[in-house]
N, C-alpha and C positions, 0 to 999 in steps of 0.2 A: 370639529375634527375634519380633516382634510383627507382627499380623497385617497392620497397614498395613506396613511394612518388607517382610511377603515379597509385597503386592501391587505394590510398586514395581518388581518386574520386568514389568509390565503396560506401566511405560514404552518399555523397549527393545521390546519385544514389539511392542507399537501403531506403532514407526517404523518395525520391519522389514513392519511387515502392510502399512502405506505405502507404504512404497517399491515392495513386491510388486506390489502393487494399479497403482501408478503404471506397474509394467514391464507387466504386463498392458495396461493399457488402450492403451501406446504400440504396445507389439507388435501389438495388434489392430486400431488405425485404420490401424498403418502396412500392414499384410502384407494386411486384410483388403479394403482401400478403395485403388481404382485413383489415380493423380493425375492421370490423363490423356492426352492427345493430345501430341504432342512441342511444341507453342505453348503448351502449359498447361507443361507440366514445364519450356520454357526459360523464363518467366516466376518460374514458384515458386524456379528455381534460383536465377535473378539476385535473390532478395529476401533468400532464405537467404546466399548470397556478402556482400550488404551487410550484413545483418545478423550475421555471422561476424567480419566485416574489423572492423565497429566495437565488438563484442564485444572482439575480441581486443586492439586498441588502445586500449581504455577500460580492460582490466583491466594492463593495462603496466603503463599509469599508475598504474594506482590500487594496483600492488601494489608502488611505489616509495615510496609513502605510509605502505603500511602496514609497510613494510620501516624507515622513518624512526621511525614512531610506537614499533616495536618497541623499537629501540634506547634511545627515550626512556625510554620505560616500564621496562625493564630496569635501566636509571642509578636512577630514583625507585626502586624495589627495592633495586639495592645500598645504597642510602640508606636502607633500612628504612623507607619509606615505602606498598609496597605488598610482597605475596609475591610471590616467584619464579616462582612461574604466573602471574600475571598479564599480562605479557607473551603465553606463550603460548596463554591462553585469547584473550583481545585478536585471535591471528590467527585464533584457529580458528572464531572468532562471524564474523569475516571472509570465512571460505573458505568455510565454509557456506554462509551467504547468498550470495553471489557465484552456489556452484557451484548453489542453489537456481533463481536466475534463471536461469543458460544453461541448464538440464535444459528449463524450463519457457518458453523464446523457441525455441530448439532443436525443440522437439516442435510449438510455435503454427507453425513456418515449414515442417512438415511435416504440418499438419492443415487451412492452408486452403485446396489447392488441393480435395484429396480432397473437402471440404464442399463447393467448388463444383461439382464432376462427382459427388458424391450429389445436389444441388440437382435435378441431371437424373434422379433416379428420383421424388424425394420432399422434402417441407417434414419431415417425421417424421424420414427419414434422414440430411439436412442435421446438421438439430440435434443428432442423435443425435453425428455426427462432431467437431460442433464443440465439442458441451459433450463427448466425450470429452479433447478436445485440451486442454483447460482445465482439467479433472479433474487431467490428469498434473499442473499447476503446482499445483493444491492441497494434491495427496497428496505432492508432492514437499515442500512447505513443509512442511508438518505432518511429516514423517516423519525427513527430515533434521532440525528445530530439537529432536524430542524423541532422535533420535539424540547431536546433539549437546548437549543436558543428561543427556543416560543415561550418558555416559560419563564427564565431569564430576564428576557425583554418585557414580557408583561408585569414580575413582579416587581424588579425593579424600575420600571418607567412609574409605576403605581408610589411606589415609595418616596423615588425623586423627583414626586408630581408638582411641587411646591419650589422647584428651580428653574429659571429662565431653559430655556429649551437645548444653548448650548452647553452649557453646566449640564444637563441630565443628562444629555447623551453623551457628555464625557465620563458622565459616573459610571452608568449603564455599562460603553463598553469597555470601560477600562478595567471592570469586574468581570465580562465576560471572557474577555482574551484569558484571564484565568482558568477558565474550564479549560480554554485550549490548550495549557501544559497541562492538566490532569490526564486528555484524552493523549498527549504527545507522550506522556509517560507510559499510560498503558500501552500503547502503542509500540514503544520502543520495546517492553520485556515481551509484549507477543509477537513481534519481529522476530528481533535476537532470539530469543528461548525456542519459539516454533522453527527457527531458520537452525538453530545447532541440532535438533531435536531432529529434525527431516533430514538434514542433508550427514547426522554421522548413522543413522540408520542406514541409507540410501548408499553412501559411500563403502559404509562396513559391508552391507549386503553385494554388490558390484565387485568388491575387491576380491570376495574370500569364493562367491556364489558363480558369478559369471567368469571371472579371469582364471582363479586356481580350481575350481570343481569344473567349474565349463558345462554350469546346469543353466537352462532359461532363467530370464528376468521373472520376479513372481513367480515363482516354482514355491511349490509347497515345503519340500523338503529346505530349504533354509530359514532358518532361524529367523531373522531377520528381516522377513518379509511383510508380518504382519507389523513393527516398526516402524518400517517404508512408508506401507499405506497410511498407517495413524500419524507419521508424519508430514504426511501432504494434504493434512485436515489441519491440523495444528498451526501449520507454518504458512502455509500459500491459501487457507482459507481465513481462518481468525486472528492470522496475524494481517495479509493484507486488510481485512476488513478493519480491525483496528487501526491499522495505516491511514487506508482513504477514509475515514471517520475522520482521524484527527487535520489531516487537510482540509475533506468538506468545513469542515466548523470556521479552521482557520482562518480559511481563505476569507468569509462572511463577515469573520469577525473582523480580521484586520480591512476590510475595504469599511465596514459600517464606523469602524474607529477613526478611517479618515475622511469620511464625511467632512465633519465639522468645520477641520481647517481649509477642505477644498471649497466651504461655501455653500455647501449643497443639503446642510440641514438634516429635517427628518425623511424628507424624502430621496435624499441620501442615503439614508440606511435603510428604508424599506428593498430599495431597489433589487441589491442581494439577497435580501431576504426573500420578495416573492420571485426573483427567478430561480431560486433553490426549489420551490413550489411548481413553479410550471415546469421546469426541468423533472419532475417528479411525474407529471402526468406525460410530459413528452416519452418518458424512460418508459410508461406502463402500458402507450400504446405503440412501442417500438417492438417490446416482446413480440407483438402478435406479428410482427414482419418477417420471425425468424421461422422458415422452414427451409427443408432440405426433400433433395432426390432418395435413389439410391442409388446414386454415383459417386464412392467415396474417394474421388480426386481432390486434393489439397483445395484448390482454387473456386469449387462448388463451395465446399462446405465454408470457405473465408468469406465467401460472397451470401451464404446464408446469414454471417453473423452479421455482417459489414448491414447490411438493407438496413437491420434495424436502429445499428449506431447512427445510421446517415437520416434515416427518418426523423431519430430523436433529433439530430441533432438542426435537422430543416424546420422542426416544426417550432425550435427555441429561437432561433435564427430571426423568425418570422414575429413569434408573438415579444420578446424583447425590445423591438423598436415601439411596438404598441406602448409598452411597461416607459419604457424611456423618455419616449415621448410626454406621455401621459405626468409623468414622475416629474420631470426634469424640464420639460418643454425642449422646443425645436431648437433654442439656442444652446443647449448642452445635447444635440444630436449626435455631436462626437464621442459620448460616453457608449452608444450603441454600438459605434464601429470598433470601438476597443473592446466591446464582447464578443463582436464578431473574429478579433485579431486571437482572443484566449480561445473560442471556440475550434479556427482552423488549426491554429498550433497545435491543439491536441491532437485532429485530425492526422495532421502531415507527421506529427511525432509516431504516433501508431503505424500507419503506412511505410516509416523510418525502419520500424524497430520489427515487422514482420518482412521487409525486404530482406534485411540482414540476420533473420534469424529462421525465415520459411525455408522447408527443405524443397520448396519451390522454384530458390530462384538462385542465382550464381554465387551469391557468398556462401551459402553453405555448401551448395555442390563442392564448392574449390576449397574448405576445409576438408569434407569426406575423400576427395580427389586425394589431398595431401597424407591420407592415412595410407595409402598405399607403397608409401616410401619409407615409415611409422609413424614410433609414438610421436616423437621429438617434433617432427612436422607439423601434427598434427595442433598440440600445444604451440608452437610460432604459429600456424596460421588461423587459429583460433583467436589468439591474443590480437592478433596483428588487426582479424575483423574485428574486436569489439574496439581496438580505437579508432580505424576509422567511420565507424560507425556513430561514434561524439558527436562530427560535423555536423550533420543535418539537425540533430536534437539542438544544439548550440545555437547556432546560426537564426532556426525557428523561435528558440527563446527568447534570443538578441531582438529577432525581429518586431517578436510579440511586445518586448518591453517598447521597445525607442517608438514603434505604433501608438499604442496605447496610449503612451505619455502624452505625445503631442496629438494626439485627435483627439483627447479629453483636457486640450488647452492647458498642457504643459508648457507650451511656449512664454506663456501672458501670465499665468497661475503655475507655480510649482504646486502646492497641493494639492490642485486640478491633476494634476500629470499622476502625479505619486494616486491618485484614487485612480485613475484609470488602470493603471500598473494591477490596482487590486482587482476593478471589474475584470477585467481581463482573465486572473487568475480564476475567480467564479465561473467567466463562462466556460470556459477551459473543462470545468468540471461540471457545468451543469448537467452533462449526460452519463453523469458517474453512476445510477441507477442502473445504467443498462451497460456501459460500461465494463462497471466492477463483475455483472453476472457475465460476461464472455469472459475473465477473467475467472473467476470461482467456478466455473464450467471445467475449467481443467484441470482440477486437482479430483470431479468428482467420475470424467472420463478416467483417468488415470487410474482413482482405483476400480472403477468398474472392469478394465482391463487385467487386472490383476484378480478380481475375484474371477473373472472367465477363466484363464489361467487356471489360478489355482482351485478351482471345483468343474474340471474338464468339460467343458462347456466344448459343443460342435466348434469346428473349424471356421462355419461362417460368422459364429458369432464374436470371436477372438478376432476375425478380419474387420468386422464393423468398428469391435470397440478399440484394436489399433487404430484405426481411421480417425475418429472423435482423438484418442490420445494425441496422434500426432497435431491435428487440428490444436489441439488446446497447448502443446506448446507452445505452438507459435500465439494464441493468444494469451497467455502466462505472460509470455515476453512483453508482446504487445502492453500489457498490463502493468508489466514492470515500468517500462517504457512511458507510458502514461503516466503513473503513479510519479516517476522522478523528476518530469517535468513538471507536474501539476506545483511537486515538492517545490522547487525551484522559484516559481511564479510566486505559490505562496508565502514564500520566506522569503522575496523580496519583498512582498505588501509584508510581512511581519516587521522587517527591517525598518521599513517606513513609518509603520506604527512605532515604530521604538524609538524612532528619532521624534515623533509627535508627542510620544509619550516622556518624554524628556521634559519637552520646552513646557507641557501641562504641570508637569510637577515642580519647574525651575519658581514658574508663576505661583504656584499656589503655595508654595513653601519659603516663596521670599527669597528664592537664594541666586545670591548675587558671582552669578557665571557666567561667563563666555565658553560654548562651547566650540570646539575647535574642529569639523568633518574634515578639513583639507588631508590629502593623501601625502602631503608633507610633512607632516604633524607625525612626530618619533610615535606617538603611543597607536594612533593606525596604521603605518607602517609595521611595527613588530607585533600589533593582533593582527596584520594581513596573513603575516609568512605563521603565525601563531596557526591560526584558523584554516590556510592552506594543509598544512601538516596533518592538523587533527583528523580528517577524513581515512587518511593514510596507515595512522597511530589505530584509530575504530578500526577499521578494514584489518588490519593486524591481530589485532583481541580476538575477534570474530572469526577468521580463520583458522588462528591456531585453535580455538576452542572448537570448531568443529573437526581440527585433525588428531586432536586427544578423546573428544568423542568417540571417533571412529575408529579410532585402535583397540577403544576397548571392546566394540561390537566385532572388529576382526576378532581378534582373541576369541570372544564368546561365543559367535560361529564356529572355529579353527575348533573349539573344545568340544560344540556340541558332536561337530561332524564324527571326531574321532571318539566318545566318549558313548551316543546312545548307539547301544548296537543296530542295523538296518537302514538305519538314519537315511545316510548319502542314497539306498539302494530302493527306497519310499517304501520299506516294510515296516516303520517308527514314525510318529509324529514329534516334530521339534516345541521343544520346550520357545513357545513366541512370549510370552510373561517375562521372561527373562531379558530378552533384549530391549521390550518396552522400558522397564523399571530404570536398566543403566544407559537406555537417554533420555528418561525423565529426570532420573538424579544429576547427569552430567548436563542437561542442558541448565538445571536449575543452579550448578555450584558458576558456571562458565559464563552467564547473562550478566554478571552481579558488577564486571568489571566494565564490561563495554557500557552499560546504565547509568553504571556512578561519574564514567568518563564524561558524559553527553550533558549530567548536570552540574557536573561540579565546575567544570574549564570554562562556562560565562565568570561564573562565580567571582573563585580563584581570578581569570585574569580581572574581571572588576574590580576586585579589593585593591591590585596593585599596579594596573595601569587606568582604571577611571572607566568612565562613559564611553570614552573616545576610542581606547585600547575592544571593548568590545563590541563597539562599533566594526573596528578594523577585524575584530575575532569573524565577526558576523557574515560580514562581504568575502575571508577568504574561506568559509567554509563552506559558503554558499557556491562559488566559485571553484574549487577543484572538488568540495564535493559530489555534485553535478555531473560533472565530468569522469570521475570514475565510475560512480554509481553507474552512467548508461555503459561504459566500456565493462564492467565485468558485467552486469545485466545480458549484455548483446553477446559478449562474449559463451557465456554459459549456456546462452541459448543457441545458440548456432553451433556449440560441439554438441549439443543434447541432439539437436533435427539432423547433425551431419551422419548419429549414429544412427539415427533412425533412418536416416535417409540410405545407410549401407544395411540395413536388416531388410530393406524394404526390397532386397536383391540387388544393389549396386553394390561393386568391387569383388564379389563372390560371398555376398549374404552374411548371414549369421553366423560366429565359428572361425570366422576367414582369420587371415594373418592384421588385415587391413582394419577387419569389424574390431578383433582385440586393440588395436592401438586407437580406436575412436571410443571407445570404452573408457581409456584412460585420460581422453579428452574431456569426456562426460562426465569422468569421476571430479577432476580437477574442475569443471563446471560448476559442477552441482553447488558448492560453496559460494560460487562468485554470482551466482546467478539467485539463488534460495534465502542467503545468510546476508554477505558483507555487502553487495550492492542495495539490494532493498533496503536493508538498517539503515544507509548514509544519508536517504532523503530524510529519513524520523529523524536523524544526528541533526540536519543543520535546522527543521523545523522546532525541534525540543528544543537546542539552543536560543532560539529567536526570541521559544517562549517564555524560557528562565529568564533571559534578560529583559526583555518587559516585565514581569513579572517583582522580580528584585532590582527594578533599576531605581525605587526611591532610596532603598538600602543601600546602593552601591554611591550614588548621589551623595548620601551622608555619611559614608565610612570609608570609602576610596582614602586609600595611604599617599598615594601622588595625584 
């Protein structure tokens, strides 16, 4: 056994230290940190209840689906078209991810009352509780995706212990990248469903609560409030978390899948695998980097979280070249500096995506600036920042790829280059443990502000937990931001696998083709503008279903208001049961379309334009998908901080003529920032995964 071979128990190893670590941190916000007063605790309950009910109702569903897709999968099998694991990896990328999100909605619906009664000691202890809460959804994701490739890799390396070394680890991950559409699928229904589910809540409540009643955000007397909060567990908790799951996995899988052709063996595949491992411990001694003052200026508290991403991300930086070295020796040293190219991209991307969306810094002043002339304004120069805002995320991916490539001896070696492309994506995400928790940090600020709010909590403590709120939008962003690039990177190394996973099965099935990449070739030409489109067509579904959502939550409000007596006057309590129920049932009727979109269009165009036609599907959805994702992303977040940035006393506060027309920038946000950007990175990844996935099916039944 060689000495990367016996470092690869470093895998299992680094998920169990995860998981530890994540049980830790839950046990001690929960046991150690009070939730409160019986007004706070029946607030926190009723958010957790909606968040539970739709939870449980979401995964019915979606485990009918995957009960469906099983079967299928199985039939393509007996048909010697895929292995007989495949199927079962298929569920188990499924239940992972799935079980990833509830550990980590679960734990936010139980960290932010506690943040808002720390709020009452301390701006320091706040954070402390909240970016604990968040933590668990990192260490969670990180711990369960390399659980579940540790187990994978060991039973089947055991199985296909009796084949030359390349054969196995083509078997190995050619089964694996299967879990990856299972995780890519769950994925995509806790996107969409969490993202329609938060944002027609959010929008209904804004529309009817703050613009026609002219009551505060989180005010008790609307309906709709408790909604709001269960939808910002739902959707920016356990749907992110099932996001970056199904990337972590990806990313690993597709660089260990191109191993083989780049030359580079088992130690090859180890390589991602144990820096998924030290990126696990780098992430668990970054938390401890994160404290704060009580000085709730924007730039403090970014600089509290920032220590720790830059810690993690020094200390992978460092022990990487060791791993590389060690793996690969000195003459593939260029594989290090291609981790180093995914590492800074993430960096510069985040740094990108909180310039342009901090109520810090001139883009969003100069949206909030523009409310003062209105709404209309406000929308143009909203819009207007999330496109230029693409630039730097573009440019840095560009960078990262054409790097990569040729410092991992794409020059000499195309497969060499194509594996660099994938390390690169890995390192990128190596510090997605700590990461994803300044991310998940802000949905559990968010509602802690909300229960301050709504169970009249002193003035200074509404001041702290606006503080963290504001902070965590801009890391939301940040997060988004990271999360679409990471998408991006990974769904090129998927793309690459797919073209390797081609020529494996041309070989082993005897079939006599030529396939045809050239960009001249009619069938990638019309999956270009195919696959261009499709991002556009998603973004469309998703919208409109969160603007049919929210009509009916207008309504529902409009009806409470007028219908309990005292209501509007806070002598009644609103019926909150009611608005939960109609966007659990709306998000679950409204997901079914955008889902079926993301797996059926490899499909479809396969049967009728070939390998090649999906091919071309692949590059153009990767390619303007990308691109809008960060532009509504950046978008949504910069009319979200420009309203905060006018509540915060700019243009005449709260109420003003100015604040209402950033309101309805924020309203118009919340979708492009919550729902249809996030979903696009799962679109072009799920896709990448179905067509690996069914490319021997397509191989044998393509019509042209």
């Amino acid at each position: 056994m060689s000495v990367m071979e016996k470092l690869l128990i470093l895998a299992p190893v680094g998920s169990v230290v995860a998981l530890l670590f994540a049980g830790y941190l839950a046990y001690t916000v929960i046991k150690r940190y009070d939730e409160g007063p019986p007004e706070v605790v029946f607030i926190a309950e009723a958010i957790r209840e909606g968040a539970r009910a739709y939870i449980k109702r979401q995964y019915s569903g979606v485990a009918l689906f995957f009960a469906v897709m099983a079967v299928i999968l199985l039939f393509i099998a007996w048909k010697g078209y895929l292995t007989f694991f495949t199927p079962f990896a298929f569920l188990t990328g499924g239940f992972f991810s799935g079980l990833a999100g509830f550990i980590g909605m679960t734990m936010a619906t139980n960290s932010s009352a506690r943040t808002a009664m720390a709020a009452r000691d301390s701006l320091n202890k706040a954070l402390r509780v909240a970016f604990a809460g968040g933590a668990v959804m990192g260490m969670v994701v990180v711990g369960l995706g390399l659980l579940d490739l540790s187990i994978w890799y060991y039973a089947l390396n055991y199985f296909y212990r009796h084949l030359d070394t390349a054969t196995r680890i083509q078997n190995i991950t050619s089964t694996m990248l299967t879990f990856g559409m299972g995780a890519s699928a769950q994925a995509l229904f806790a996107r969409v469903g969490g993202g329609i589910f938060t944002k027609a809540a959010d929008v209904g409540a804004d529309l009817v609560g703050k613009v026609e009643a002219n009551i505060p955000e989180d005010d008790p007397r609307n309906p709709a409030v408790i909604a709001d909060n269960v939808g910002d567990n739902v959707g920016d908790v356990a749907g992110m978390g099932a996001d970056l799951y199904e990337s972590y996995v990806g990313s690993i899988v597709a660089t260990a899948a191109l191993a083989v052709a780049a030359g580079h063996g088992v130690p090859g595949v180890s390589v991602p695998m144990v820096m998924a491992a030290v990126g696990v411990l780098a992430s668990i001694i970054g938390t401890f980097f994160v404290r704060s003052g009580e000085n709730a200026e924007q730039g403090v508290l970014l600089a509290a979280l920032r220590r720790g991403i830059f810690a993690s991300a020094f200390m992978i930086a460092v022990v990487s070249f060791l791993l590389v070295w060690s793996a690969l020796g000195l003459e593939q040293i260029g594989v290090y500096f291609s981790i180093l190219a995914g590492l800074i991209a993430g960096v510069i991307i985040g740094l990108s995506t909180e310039y342009f969306t901090s109520g810090e810094y001139h883009p969003t002043r100069a949206v909030a600036n523009s409310a003062i002339t209105g709404h209309a304004t406000v929308i143009i120069s909203g819009i207007a920042t999330g496109m230029i805002s693409t630039a730097i995320p573009v440019v840095v991916v560009g960078a990262a790829v054409i790097l990569s490539f040729f410092l991992s001896g794409g020059a000499t070696n195309y497969n060499a280059g194509l594996y660099g492309v994938g390390i690169a994506a890995v390192g990128m995400l190596s510090t997605l443990g700590i990461t994803l928790a300044t991310d998940a940090y802000g949905p559990i600020a968010d509602n802690a502000g909300g229960i301050a709010q709504m169970s009249n909590q002193k003035p200074i403590v509404r001041k702290r937990t606006d503080a963290l709120d504001a902070l965590g939008n801009t890391t939301a962003a940040t997060g988004k931001g990271f999360a679409i690039g990471s998408a991006a990177l990974t769904a090129l190394a998927l793309i690459a696998a797919y073209r390797d996973q081609l020529e494996i099965i041309i070989q082993r099935d005897n079939l006599h083709l030529l396939l045809d990449f050239s960009i001249l070739n009619p069938k990638i030409l019309v999956g270009l503008f195919l696959g261009a489109m499709l991002p556009f067509f998603f973004g469309s579904l998703t919208m409109k279903a969160v603007g049919r959502a929210a009509q009916k939550i207008v309504l529902e409000v409009r009806r409470q208001f007028k219908e309990i007596p005292g209501l509007i006057e806070g002598k009644a309590r609103a019926n909150y049961a009611n608005a939960v129920e109609i966007c659990t049932r709306a998000a679950q009727i409204e997901m079914i379309a955008p889902a079926l979109t993301a797996i059926l269009a490899p499909l479809v165009i396969g049967i009728f334009l070939g390998v090649e036609g999906v091919a071309g599907l692949l590059c153009g959805a990767v390619a303007s998908g990308f691109v809008l994702a960060v532009m509504m992303a950046n978008s949504g977040g910069t009319w979200d901080n420009a309203k905060k940035h006018i509540e915060d006393g700019a243009h005449g506060g709260k109420g003003s003529e100015p604040h209402k027309a950033a309101v309805t920038g924020d309203t118009v946000g919340d979708p492009f920032k919550d729902t249809s950007g996030p979903s696009l990175n799962i679109l072009i990844k799920l896709m990448s995964m179905v067509s690996i996935v069914f490319a021997a099916f397509i191989l044998h039944n393509a019509l042209f």
